[in-house]
N, C-alpha and C positions, 0 to 999 in steps of 0.2 A: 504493500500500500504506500509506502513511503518513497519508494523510488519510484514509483507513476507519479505520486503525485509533485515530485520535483522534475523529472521529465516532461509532465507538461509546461510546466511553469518556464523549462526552460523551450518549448516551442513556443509560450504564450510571450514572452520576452521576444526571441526571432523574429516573431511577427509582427512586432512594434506596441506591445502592451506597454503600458505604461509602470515606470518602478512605485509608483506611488499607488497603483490601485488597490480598492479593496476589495478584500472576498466577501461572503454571503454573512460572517461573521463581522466585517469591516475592520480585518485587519490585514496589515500592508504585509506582501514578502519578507519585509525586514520582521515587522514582529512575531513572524509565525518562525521563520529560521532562529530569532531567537527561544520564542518560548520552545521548540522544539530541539534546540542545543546541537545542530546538528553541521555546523562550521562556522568559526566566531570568523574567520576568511572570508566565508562568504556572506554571514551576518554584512560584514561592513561594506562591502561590495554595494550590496543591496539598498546599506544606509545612506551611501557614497554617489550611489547612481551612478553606477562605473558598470554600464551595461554587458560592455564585452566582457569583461572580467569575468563579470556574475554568470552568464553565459559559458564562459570556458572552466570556473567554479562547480557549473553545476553539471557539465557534463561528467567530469571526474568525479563530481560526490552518486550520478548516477550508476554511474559504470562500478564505483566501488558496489552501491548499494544492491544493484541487479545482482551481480555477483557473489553478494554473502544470500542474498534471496535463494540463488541457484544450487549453493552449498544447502544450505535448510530444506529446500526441497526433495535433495537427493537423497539427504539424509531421513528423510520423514518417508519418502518412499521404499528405500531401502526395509526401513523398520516395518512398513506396511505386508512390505512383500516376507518380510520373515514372519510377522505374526502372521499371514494367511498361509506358509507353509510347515508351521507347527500344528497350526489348527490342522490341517490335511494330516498330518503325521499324528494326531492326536484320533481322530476320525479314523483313520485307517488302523492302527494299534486297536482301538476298540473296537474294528470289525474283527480285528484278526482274535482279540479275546473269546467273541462270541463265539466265532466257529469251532475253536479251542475247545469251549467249554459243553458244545453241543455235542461235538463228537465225543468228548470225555463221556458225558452224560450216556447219549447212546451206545458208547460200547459197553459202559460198566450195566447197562440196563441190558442189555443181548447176552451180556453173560452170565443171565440168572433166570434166562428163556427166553427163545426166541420163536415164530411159529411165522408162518407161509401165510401171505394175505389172501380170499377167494373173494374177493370185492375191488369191483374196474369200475367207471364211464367209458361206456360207448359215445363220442361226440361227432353229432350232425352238424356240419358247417357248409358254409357257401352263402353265393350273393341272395339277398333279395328277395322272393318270388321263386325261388329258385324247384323249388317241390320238395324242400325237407321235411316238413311235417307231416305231409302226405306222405314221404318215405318213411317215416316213422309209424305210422298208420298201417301201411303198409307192408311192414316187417312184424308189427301186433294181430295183423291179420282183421283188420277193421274197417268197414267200407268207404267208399274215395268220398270225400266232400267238394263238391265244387263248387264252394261257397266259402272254401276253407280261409276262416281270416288272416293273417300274418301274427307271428307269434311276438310278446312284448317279452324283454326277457329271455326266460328259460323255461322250458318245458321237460320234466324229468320224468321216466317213466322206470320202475324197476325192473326186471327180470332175473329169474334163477331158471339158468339151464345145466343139462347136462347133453352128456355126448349121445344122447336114445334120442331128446325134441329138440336139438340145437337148429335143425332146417324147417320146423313145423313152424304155424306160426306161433311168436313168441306173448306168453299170457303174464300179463302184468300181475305185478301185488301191487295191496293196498297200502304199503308201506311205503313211505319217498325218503329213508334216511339214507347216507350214507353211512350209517354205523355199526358195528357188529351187535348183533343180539347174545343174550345171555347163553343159551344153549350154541351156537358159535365158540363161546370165548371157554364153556367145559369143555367142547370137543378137541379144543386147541390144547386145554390141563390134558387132558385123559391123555392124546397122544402125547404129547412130552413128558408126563410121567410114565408110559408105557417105554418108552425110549430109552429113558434109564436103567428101567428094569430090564432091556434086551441086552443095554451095554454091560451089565456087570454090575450095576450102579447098587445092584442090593448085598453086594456083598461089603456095601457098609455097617449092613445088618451084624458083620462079624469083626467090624473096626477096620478094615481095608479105607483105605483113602479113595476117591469117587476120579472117576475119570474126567479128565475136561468134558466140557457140555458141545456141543456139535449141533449144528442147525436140521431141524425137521427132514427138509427139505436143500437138496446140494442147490444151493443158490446162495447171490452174492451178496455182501451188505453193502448198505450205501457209502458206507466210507470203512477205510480201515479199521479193524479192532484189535486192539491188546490183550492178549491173554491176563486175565486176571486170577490169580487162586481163586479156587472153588471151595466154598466152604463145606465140610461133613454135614451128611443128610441126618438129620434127626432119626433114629431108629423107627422102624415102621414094622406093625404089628401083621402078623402072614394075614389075617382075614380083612387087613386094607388092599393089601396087597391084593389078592385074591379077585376081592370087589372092583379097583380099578382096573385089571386087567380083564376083567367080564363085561364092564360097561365101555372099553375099549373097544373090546372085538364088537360090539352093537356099533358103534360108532363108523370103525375099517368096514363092516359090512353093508353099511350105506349108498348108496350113488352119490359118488363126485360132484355137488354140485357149486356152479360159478354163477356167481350174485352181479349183475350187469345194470350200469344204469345209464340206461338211455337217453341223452340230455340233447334237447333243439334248441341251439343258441338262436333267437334271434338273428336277420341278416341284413335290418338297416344299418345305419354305421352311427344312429345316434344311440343307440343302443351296445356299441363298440366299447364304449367306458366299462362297462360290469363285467363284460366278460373275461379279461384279465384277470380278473381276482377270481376266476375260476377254474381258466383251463392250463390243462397239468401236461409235463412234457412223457408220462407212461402210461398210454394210452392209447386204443384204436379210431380215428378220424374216419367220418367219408365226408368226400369232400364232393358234394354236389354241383351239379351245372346242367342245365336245363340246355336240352340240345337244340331248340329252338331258336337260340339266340347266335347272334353271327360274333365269334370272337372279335372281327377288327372294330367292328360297333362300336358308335358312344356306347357308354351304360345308360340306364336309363334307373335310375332309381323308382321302388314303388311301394308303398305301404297301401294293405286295407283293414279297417279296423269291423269288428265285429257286427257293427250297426250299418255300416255303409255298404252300398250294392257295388260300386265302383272301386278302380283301386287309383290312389293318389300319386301322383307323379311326384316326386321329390329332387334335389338338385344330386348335381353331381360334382362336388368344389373342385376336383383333382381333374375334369375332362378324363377321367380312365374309361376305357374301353372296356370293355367285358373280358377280355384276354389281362387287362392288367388287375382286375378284380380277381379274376382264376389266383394267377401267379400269387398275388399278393398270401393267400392261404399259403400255397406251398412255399414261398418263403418263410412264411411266420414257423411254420413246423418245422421245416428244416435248421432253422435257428435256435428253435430248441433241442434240438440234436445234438446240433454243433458246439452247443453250449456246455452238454452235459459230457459229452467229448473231452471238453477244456477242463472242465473240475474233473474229472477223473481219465485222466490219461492214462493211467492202467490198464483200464477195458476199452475192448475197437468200439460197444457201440452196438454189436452185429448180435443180433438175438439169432434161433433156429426154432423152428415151429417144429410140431410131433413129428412130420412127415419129413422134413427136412431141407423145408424153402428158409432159403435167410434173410434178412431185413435187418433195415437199422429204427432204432425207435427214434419218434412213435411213429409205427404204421401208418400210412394213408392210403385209403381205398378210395377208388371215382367210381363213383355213380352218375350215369347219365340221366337226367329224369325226363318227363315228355317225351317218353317215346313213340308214342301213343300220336302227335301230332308230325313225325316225321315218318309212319311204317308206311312201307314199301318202299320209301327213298331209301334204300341202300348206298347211292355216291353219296348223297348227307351224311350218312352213318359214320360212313368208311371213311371220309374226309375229318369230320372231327376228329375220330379214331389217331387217323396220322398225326394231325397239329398237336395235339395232346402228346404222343411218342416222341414227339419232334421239342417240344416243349420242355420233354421231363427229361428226355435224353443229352440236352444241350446244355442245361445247365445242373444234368448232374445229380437231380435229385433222388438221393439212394432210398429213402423211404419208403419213396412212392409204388406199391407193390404192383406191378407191372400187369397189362392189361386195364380193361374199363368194363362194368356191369351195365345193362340196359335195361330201365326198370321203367316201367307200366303202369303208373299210381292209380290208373283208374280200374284196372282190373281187381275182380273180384276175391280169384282162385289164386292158387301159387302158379300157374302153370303160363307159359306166354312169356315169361321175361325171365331173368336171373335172379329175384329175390331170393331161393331156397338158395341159391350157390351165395348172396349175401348172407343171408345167415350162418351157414358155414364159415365164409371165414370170417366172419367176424368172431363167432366162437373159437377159433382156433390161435386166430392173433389175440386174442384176449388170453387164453392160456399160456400162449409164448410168452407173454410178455411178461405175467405174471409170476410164471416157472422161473423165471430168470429177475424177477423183482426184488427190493427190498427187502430186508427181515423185519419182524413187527417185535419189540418187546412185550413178551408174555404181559408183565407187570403195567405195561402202557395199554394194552388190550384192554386188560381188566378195568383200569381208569377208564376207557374207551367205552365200555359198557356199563358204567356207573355210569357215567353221564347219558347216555341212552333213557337211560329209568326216569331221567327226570325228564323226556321231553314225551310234550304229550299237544292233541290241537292248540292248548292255550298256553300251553309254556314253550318255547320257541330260544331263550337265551335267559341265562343266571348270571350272577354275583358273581364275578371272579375269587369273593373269598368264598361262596359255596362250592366252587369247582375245586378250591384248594382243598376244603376242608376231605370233600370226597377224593381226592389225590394219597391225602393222607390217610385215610383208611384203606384205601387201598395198595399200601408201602410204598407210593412213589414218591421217593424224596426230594427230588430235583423236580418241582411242578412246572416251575417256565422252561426245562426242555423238554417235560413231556406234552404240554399242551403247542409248544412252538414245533410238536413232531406232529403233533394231529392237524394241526394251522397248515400244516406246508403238506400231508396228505389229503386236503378238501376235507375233512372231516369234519370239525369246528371250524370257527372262525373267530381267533382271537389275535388283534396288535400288541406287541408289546404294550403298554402302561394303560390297555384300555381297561374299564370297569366291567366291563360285560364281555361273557364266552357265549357265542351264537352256536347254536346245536344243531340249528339244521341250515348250513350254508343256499342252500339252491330257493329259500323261503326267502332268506336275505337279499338274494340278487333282483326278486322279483319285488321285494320293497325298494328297492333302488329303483328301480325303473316307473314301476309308483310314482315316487315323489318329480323323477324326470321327467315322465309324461302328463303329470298332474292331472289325471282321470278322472272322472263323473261332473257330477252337475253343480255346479257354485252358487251358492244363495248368493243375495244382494250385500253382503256383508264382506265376502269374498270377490268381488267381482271384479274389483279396482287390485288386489294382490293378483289373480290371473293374468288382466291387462297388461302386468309390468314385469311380471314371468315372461310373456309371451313377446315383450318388445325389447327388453332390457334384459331379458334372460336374468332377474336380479329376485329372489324368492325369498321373501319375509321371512323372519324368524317368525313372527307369532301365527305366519299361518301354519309354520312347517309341526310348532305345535300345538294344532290342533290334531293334528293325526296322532294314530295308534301308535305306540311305539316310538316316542317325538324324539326321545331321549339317547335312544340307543342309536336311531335314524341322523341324529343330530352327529352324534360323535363317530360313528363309524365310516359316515358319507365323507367327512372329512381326513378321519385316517384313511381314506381310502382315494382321497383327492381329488373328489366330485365335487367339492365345492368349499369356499371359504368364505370365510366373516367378511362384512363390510359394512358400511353403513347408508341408508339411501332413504332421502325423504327425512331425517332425522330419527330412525326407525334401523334396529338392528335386522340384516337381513347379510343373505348369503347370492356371492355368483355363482356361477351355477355355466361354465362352458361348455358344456355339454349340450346344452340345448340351444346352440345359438347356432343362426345361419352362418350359409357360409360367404365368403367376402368371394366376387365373381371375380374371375381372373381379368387382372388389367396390366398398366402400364408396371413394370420391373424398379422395383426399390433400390436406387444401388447409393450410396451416401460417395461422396467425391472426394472427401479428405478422410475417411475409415474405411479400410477395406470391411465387406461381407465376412463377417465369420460364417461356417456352414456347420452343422452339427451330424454325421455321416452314422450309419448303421450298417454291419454286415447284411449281406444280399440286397443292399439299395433299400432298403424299406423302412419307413417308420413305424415303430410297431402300434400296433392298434391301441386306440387311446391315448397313447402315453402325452401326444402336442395337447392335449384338454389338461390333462395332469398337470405338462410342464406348464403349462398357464396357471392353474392352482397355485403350483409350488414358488412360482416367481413372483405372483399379485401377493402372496402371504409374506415373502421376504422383503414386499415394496413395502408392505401394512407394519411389519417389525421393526424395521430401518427410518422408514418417515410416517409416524402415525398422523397428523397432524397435515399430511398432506392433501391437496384437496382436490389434486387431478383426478380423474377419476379415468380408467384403464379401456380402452375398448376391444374388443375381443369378439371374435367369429370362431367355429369349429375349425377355422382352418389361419388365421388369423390373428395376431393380436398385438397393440400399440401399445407400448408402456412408459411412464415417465419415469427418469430416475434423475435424482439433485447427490449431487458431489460434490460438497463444500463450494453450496451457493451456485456450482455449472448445471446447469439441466441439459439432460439427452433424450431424447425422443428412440427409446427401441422398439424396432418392429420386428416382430418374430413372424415367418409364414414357415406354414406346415405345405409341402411340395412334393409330399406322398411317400418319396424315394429321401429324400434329407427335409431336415430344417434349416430356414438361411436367417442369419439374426442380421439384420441391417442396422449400423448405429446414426445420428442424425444428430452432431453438436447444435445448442440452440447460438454458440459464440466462440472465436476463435481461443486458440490456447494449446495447452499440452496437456493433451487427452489419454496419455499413454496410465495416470493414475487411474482414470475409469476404467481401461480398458481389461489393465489385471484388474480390477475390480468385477469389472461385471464377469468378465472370466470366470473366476475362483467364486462367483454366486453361480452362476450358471453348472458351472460344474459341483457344488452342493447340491443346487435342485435335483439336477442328474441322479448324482449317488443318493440321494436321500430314496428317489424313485425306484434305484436299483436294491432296498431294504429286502431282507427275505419274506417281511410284513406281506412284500406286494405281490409276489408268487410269480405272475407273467413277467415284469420288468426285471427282476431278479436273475433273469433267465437269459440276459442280451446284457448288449457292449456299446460302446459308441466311441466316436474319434471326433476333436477337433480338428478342420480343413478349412482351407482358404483355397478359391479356385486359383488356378494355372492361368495366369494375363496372356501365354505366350501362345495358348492354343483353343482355349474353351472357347466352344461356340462355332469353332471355324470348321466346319465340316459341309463338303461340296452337296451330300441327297440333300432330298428335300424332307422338311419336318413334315412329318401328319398330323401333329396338332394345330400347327399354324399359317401349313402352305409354305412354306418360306425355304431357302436355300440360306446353307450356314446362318442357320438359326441359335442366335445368341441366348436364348430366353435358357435360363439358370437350370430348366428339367429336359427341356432338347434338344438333338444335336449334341455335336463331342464335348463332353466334360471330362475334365482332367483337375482335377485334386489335389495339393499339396497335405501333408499331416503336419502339423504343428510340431507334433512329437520329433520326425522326422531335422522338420527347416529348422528346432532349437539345435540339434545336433549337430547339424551345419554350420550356425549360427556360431556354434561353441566352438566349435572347428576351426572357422572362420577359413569356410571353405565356400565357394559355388552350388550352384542349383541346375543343370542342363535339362532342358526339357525336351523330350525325343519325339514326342508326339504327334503325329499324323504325320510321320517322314520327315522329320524339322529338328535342326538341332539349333537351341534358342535359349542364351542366361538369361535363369529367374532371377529377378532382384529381391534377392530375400529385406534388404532394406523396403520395401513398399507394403510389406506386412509387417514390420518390425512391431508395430505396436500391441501384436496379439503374443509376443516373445516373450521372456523371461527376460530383460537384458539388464536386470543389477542397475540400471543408470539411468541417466535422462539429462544427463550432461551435453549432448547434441541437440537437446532439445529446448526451445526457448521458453522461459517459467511464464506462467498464465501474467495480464496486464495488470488485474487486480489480487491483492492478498484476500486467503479465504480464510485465516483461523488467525489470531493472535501468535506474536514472535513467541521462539521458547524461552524457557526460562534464561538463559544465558544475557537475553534483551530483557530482561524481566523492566529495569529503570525506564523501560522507552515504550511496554507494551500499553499501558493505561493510555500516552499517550496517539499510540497508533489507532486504537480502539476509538478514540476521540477523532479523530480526525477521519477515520473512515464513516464514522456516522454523517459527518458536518458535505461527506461529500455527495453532490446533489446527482450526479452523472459519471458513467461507465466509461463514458467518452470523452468526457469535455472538463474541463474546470472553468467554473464563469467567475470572469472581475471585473467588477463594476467601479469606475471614477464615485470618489466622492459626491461630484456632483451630479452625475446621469442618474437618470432614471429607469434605465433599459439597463439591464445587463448586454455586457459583451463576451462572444467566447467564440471558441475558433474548434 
């Protein structure tokens, strides 16, 4: 503040000001160089009207003063950049504890029994309209509705098969938990202590030491286990004995059977937020597409609701095609392959089914639906057939179990399509997959079916200390990793530090979508909260409780990052992005003195949801950082405008979700050295990220991400022509050749202090790693010139001069100018 505002004074001087004017306060240069001590040299200058002097005075007191400014700053940015990489270092140590302490947990739990899970999801996925519900119908053996509405949500249906009606059709129960039942969890006792008694185990009966304990079933556990001593079996009286090995063999004599739950996600994409926090990466997929549609097509989005005869045309923010909708699926699943790949690099990944087809988890099967509107076209048939071959083959996707089913929703019979051969292998990869699954701890089961007993139509979720309380009857000593083992199997639904364990997850998801679709009829009381749901996507707290459940609805939609606090109208209320349109593709955001940061995901994909999230997770770090601020955020499902203030700088970020990345655009509101916000919003950015990637959150847990900044030397410059926009060497950020740098990458460079060549499209061309500099690490900002105005009071070392800097940056009226007015005008003058 102090060398601007001598820096003007000395162009206000150059330009023929007068030594005698006054400021806003009416006092002359001399007295303010005095009260301000800041050259008794130049004081008298001033006094003297010795203009040149004061002039070539004051550019030296500038140049000094810039100078110790330049120092302060590097030093205060320095300090910045180390406390935000403790805190990362702090963040990551206590990720690393948790996983620590969860494998500790679950191995010391496996080695006091372990038993083989018989309970899957089967998941129906695909665009839109697509015919899954009808597929699901279909496989229940239930007749075609062709009025069938579109499903909100989840639709879950049970099944227990075995290998006699695995192709008949499949007969629902009345039960929708995912949980083990009591008679499940003895059948699991009875064989594990039958087991003991085959290994030798009763010859503790005669003080013999007990052999290590061995899994049910030759299958693997999810992460390493340490042998741990086994403690001596309490002696056991021969007519226990006798009695468990009687009610055993009733048990071995039984049919095998496999507990299947049949779940129809939903296939609009506002509806895309809930299903993250459901679907799991060990498990069988079909992945639907209605043969009617022509892959290179727009999409055409469609929702019908139960009451309407018609079906609603909906936008489509990304321009995808129906081929990019397909893909989009098998990327999402293959990422969670690949994912699980990366944590356990030990195992390839490659399951083998009874017969001995191999795949990599999780399975996906295509189902074609609408066959029924293409029979007799055989080149239709045969044509998708190939695109599809040609599709999975090209990039590779091992999953995808090779071939395509043709299924007949309106048919009555099994007979006419492949549904019986769906249901085979659905039952078969469900057994693979199984056979080769996880271990469950005996003792976690047991927990697993206390908590069962207490859910009934009207209890639905408990007390986290009533969950405990039944943890501890039932010997689990470690309660947050056995309910964080159930949380990460679909089982419950519990966050860390929440108050409430939800017990029947899939009831959950379809309260979520409740409150997002905000369903039934509004009295006049509600009718103005609707209104402003519906335009401002912005949903009162006092409507949200009015509903059932306000409480639990209240705090898990937000650990779940559907929505956050805000205030509007003067009235506590929550956003809610999720429900907001989408911004229609326009003119490209590109800021002119901040490059584009990009935010990149393995297979080009953004995974479903998560740009709603990362808008949650950013407006909530805007609301913690400046409560008191009054901008107010805008935001689209695909879209979103953020303000953020940095020591008095404001920046305008725009975030756009672009399907395959997110591009964050930054927009300084005034010139300066932007390189503090930049690690700044960085190291928040990349918070929001990892907070997203929590194991709380199940789907995001399960992916990765890069920061990238595009390639100036070639993106965009590609001779076809684009099909989204007609255009030749189509610059637009999602068409045409994109080329990527990794941050990770250009710091390493950077450190090196080496070059960048870019090879791309036949071209060899230096990156100027200086034109992103400012998304770098660079320890400095000594090339860089410090902002015009001070934003915080000198440190202590100025401590005798900071009262008066504080004084004088109040007193001053302009960013730009300093006005001095003659004693006797009446206009101010300034330049």
């Amino acid at each position: 503040m102090v060398s601007w505002f001598w820096g003007q004074l000395k162009v206000l001087l150059k330009n023929g000001a007068d030594m005698n004017a006054w400021d806003h306060d009416d006092r002359t240069p001399y007295q303010i160089a005095m009260l301000y001590g800041e050259s008794k040299e130049l004081a008298e200058c001033l006094k003297n009207a010795d203009k040149d002097e004061a002039i070539r005075r004051l550019e030296a007191l500038e140049k000094e003063l810039l100078e110790e400014e330049r120092r302060r700053e590097e030093a205060r940015f320095k300090e910045l950049e180390e406390e935000r990489r403790r805190e990362e270092r702090r963040r990551e140590e206590a990720r690393l504890k948790e996983v620590e302490e969860y494998t500790r947990a679950y191995s010391e739990a496996l080695q006091e029994g372990k038993a083989k899970n018989n309970r899957i999801p089967i998941m129906l996925i695909g665009q839109d309209r697509g015919g899954k519900t009808s597929l699901m119908r279909r496989l229940l053996g239930l007749p075609f509705n062709k009025d069938q509405p579109s499903t909100t949500g989840i639709d879950v249906n049970v099944i227990e098969l075995t290998e006699q009606n695995a192709e008949d059709p499949w007969k629902k129960r009345e039960v929708k938990e995912f949980m083990a039942n009591e008679g499940e969890a003895k059948t699991v006792i009875y064989k594990k202590t039958v087991e003991y008694f085959d290994r030798g185990v009763q010859r503790n009966l005669e003080g013999d030491a007990p052999e290590p304990l061995t899994p049910v079933m030759p299958v693997k556990s999810v992460m390493p286990v340490k042998p741990l001593p086994v403690k001596p079996l309490s002696p056991l009286l021969t007519e226990e004995i006798s009695k468990i090995k009687s009610q055993s063999s009733t048990v071995h004599d039984q049919k095998e059977v496999l507990r299947v739950f049949v779940s129809d996600f939903a296939g609009q994409s506002i509806y895309y937020d809930t299903h993250g926090c459901f679907v799991k990466p060990h498990c069988p997929y079909v992945l639907v597409h209605n043969l009617s549609l022509e892959f290179d097509k727009p999409a055409v989005p469609r929702f019908k609701a139960s009451y309407e005869k018609k079906e609603i045309e909906m936008n489509n923010p990304h321009l995808n095609t129906n081929l990019d909708n397909f893909t989009s699926w098998l990327k999402l699943l293959q990422g969670l392959g690949e994912y699980q790949d990366q944590q356990f690099p030990d195992e390839t990944g490659h399951r083998t089914t009874a017969d001995g087809r191999n795949f990599k988890r999780p399975p996906v099967l295509i189902a074609l639906t609408h066959s029924d509107k293409v029979k007799g076209n055989d080149a239709k048939i045969l044509s998708v057939k190939k695109r599809i071959e040609n599709v999975v083959s090209a990039s590779d996707y091992e999953n995808v179990i090779p071939g395509v089913l043709l299924i007949d929703n309106t048919l009555e019979g099994d007979d006419g399509d492949d549904v019986r051969k769906l249901r085979r292998e659905l039952f078969d990869y469900s057994n693979a997959v199984l056979n080769q699954e996880i271990l469950m701890p005996v003792k976690w089961l047991n927990f697993e079916v206390a908590l069962r007993q207490k859910l009934s139509p009207d209890c639905k979720y408990i007390p986290v200390d009533e969950a405990k309380q039944e943890a501890e009857a039932c010997g689990v000593g470690e309660f947050d990793q056995a309910i964080k083992f159930l949380h990460r199997q679909g089982v419950v639904v519990h966050h860390s530090g929440s108050s409430k364990v939800v017990l029947d997850p899939h009831w959950l998801m379809n309260r979520f979508t409740d409150v997002i679709s905000m369903p039934g009829q509004l009295d006049a009381l509600s009718r103005h909260a609707l209104d402003v749901f519906e335009r401002k996507c912005i949903l009162f707290r006092e409507y949200l409780q009015t509903l059932k459940d306000a409480e639990l609805l209240e705090e898990l939609m937000q650990k779940f990052n559907l929505i956050c606090s805000c205030q509007h109208e003067g009235k506590a209320a929550f956003y809610v992005p999720s429900v907001a349109p989408a911004m229609k593709p326009g003119k490209e955001l590109e800021a002119s003195n901040v490059p584009s940061l990009f935010v990149t995901f393995p297979r080009k994909l953004v995974p479903m949801g998560l740009f709603t999230k990362l808008q949650v997770r950013l407006i909530s770090e805007c609301e913690k950082r400046f409560p008191h601020q009054q901008a107010t955020p805008s935001f689209y499902c695909n879209y979103s405008s953020l303000l953020f203030i940095i020591e008095d700088d404001v920046y305008d970020v725009h975030l756009i979700d672009l399907h395959e990345f997110i591009k964050v655009a930054v927009f300084p509101k005034q010139d300066g050295n932007h390189f503090k916000f930049a690690s700044h919003f960085k190291a928040t950015l990349k918070k929001c990220l990892d907070d997203l990637k929590s194991p709380d959150q199940l789907l995001f847990s399960m992916t990765s991400y890069d920061f990238e900044v595009k390639c100036t030397c070639c993106f965009g410059k590609e001779e076809r022509e684009c099909s989204r926009h007609n255009a030749i060497e189509c610059d637009s950020d999602r068409c045409g050749h994109r080329h990527f740098w990794k941050l990770s990458d250009l710091q390493r460079f950077y450190n090196d202090q080496s070059f960048v060549v870019c090879r791309s499209n036949n071209s060899t061309t230096k990156f100027e790693i200086k034109s992103v500099k400012i998304w770098l690490n660079t320890d400095t900002i000594a090339s860089q010139k410090p902002t015009r105005k001070r934003k915080k009071p000198m440190s202590s070392k100025e401590s005798s001069m900071s009262n008066k800097v504080r004084r004088l940056k109040k007193r001053g009226k302009s960013v730009d100018m300093i006005a001095l007015k003659n004693k006797d005008d009446d206009e101010p003058t300034s330049t």
